[in-house]
C-alpha positions in Angstrom: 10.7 -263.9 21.4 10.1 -262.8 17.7 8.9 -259.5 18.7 11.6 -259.0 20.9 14.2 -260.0 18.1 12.1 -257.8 15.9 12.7 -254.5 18.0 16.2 -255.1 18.3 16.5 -255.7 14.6 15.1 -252.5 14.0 17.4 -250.7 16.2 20.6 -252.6 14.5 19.0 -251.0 11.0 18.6 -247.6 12.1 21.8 -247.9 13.5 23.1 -249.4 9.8 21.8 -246.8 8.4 23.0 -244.1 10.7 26.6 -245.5 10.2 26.4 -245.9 6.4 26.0 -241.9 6.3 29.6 -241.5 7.4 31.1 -244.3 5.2 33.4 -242.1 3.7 35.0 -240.9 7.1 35.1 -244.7 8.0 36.4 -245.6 4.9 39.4 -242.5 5.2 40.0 -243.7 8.7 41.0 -247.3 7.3 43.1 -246.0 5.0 45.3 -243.9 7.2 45.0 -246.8 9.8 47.3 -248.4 7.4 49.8 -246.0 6.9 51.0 -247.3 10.4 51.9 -250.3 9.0 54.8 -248.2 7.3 56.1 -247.5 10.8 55.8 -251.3 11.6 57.1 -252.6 8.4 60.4 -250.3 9.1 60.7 -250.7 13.2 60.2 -254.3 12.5 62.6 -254.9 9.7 65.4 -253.5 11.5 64.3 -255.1 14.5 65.2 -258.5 12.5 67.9 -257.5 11.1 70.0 -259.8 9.5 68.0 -262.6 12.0 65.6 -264.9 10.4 63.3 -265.7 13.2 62.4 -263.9 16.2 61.0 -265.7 19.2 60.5 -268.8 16.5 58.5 -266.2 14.2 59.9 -264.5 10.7 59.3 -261.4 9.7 56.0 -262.4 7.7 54.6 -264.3 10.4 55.2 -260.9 12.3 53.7 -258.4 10.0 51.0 -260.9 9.0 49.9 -260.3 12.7 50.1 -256.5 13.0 47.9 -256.4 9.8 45.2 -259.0 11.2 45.2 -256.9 14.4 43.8 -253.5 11.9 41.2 -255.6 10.0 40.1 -257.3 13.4 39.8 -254.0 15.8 37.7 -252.8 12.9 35.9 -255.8 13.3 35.1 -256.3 17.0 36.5 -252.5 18.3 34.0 -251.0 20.6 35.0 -247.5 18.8 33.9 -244.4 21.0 30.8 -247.1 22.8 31.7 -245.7 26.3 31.4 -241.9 25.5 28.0 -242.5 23.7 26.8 -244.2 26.8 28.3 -241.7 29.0 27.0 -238.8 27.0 23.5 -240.4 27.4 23.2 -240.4 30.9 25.0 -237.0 31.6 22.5 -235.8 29.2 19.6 -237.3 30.3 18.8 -239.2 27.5 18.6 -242.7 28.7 15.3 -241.7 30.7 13.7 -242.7 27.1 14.8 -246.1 28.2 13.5 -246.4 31.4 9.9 -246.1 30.7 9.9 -247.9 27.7 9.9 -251.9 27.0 13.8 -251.3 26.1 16.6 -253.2 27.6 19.3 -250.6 27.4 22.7 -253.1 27.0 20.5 -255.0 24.0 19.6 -251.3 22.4 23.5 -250.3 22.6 24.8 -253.2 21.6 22.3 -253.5 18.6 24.1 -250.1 17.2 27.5 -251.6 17.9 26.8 -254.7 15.8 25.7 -252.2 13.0 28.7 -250.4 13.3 30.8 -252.8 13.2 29.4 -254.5 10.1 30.2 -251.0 8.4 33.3 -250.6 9.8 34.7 -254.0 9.3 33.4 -253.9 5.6 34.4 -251.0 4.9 37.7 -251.7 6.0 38.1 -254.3 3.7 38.5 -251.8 0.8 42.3 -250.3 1.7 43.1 -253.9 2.2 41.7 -254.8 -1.0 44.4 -252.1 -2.3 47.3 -252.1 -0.7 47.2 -255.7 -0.9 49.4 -256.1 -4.4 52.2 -254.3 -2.5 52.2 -256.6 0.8 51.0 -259.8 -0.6 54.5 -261.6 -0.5 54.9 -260.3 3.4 51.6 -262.0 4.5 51.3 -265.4 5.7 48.8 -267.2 7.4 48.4 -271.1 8.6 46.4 -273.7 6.7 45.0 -275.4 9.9 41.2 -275.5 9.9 40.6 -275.9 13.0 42.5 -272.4 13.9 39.9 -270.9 11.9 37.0 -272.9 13.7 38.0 -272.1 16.8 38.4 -268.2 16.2 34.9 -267.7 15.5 33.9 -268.1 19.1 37.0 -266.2 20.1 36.3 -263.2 18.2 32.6 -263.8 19.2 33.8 -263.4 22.8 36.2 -260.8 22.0 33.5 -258.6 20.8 31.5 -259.3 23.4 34.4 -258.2 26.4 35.5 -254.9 23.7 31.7 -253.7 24.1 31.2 -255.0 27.7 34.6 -253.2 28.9 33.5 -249.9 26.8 29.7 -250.6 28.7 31.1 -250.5 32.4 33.3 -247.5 31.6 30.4 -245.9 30.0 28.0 -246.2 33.3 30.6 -244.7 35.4 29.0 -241.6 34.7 26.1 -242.3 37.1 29.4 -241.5 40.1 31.7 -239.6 38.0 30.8 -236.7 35.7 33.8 -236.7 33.3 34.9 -240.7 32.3 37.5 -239.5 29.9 41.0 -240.1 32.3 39.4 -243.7 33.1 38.8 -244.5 29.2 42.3 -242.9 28.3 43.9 -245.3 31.0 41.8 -248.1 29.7 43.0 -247.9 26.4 46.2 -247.5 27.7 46.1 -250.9 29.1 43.7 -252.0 26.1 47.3 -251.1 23.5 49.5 -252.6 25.8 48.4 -255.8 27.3 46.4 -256.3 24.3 49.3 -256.9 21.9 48.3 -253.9 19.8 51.7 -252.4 20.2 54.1 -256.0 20.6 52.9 -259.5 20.1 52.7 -260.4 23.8 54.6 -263.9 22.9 57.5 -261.8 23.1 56.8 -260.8 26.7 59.0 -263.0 29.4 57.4 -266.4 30.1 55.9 -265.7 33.7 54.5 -262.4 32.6 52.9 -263.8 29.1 51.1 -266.1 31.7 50.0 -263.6 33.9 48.3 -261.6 31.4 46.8 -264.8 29.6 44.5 -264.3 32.6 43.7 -260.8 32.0 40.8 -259.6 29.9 42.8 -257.1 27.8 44.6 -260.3 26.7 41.4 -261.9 25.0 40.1 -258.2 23.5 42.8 -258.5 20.7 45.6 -260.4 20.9 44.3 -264.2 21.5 42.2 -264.1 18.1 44.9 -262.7 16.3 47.0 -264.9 18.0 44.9 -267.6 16.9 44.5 -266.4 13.1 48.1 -265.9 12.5 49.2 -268.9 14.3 51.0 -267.9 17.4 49.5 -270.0 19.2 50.5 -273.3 18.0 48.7 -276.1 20.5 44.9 -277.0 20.3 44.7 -277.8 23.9 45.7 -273.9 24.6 44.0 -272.7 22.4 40.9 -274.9 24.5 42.3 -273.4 28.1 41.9 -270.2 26.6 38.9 -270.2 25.2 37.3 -271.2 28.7 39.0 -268.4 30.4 37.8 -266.2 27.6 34.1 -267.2 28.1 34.6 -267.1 31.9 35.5 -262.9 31.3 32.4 -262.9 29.6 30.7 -264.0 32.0 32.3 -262.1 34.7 32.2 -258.7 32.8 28.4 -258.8 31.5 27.5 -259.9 34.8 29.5 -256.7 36.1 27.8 -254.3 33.6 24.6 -255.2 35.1 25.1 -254.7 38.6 26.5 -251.4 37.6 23.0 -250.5 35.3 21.0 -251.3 38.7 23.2 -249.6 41.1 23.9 -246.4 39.1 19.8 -246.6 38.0 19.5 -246.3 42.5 21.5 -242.9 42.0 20.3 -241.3 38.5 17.5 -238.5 38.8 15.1 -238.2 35.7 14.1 -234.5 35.1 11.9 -233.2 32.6 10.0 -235.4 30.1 
């Protein structure tokens, strides 16, 4: 077990340190990831109006959320995972893997942890700056348990952003270009993940439907959870259980896909 922790930590450093040589693209990327929030901050503000609340939410709680969603995605985003996957089996490079004592899902998630860590640090900094001029439109709950429980949510998140990107990525062993799928993934991803509305503000019947969806748990339930907009514990306990069963369900996917598509893949050269 040591050994086997060992060879994945060593992949996670090379991976740090493959990641760390592009900080400063990382680092511009978070900085213009905020100039959204402009675009937010003036949609929103008309969108309110002369109205104090919408949907029982102010304009804080609202921006507070769209703010959390940035420093998150940075956090837990599986960033360009499928065409890296994709580009290694179209290119042949994942024979390495099979004759080697390499599990392939450990190796690329090993390099997705890394590059997260970078990421989500790094995106810290343009926070850390623009903070002084939205300090007074943030606001976030006082609950500890909120807090407690996002750590496995965000856990869980992580783990369906990378498992999604994983399954997309082996559709190369049927398809040679993945591109349209991912494009309509994300699609869905922006959409029914509450990256471009808070899905609270969806119709009652069709915020329940897509509280069983996995794009649901990818972004907005943590955030959801952080910013407090989700307000009852025993919810916020339902949810977590259907979060863990997607787990479940899409890991356990990702593998039949590796075995099946291994059935089709031909290994040429050496």
């Amino acid at each position: 077990m040591l050994a086997l922790l060992s060879k994945y930590r060593s992949v996670f450093n090379v991976g740090l340190q493959s990641n760390l040589v592009y900080r400063v693209n990382f680092g511009v990327r978070g900085f213009f990831s905020f100039f959204h929030l402009i675009v937010v901050f003036i949609l929103w503000s008309a969108a309110y109006g002369d109205k104090s609340l919408i949907n029982g939410f102010t304009f804080a709680q609202t921006f507070t959320y769209f703010v959390t969603v940035i420093v998150v995605q940075f956090f837990i985003g599986a960033f360009n995972e499928d065409y890296q996957i994709s580009e290694d089996i179209r290119n042949g490079l994942i024979n390495q893997f099979l004759t080697k004592p390499v599990n392939y899902f450990a190796y690329r998630f090993s390099i997705y942890l890394s590059a997260r860590l970078v990421t989500g640090l790094l995106i810290l900094l343009p926070l850390a700056v623009i903070y002084p001029l939205i300090h007074q439109h943030l606001v976030l709950p006082h609950d500890l348990w909120r807090y407690a429980a996002a750590v496995p949510a965000l856990i869980m998140s992580g783990l369906i952003q990378f498992g999604i990107a994983y399954i997309f990525g082996l559709l190369s062993f049927w398809f040679l270009e993945i591109q349209g799928l991912v494009i309509l993934s994300m699609a869905l991803e922006s959409l029914l993940g509450g990256q471009i509305f808070p899905l609270d503000l969806l119709p009652a019947w069709l915020y329940e439907v897509s509280s069983y969806l996995p794009y649901f748990y990818q972004m907005y339930f943590p955030v959801a959870l952080i910013t407090g907009r989700i307000e009852d514990p025993a919810v916020v306990s339902h949810m977590l259980a259907i979060q863990a069963g997607w787990v479940v369900i899409i890991l356990a996917i990702g593998q039949v896909l590796w075995r099946r598509g291994l059935r089709l893949h031909t290994a040429v050269g050496g």
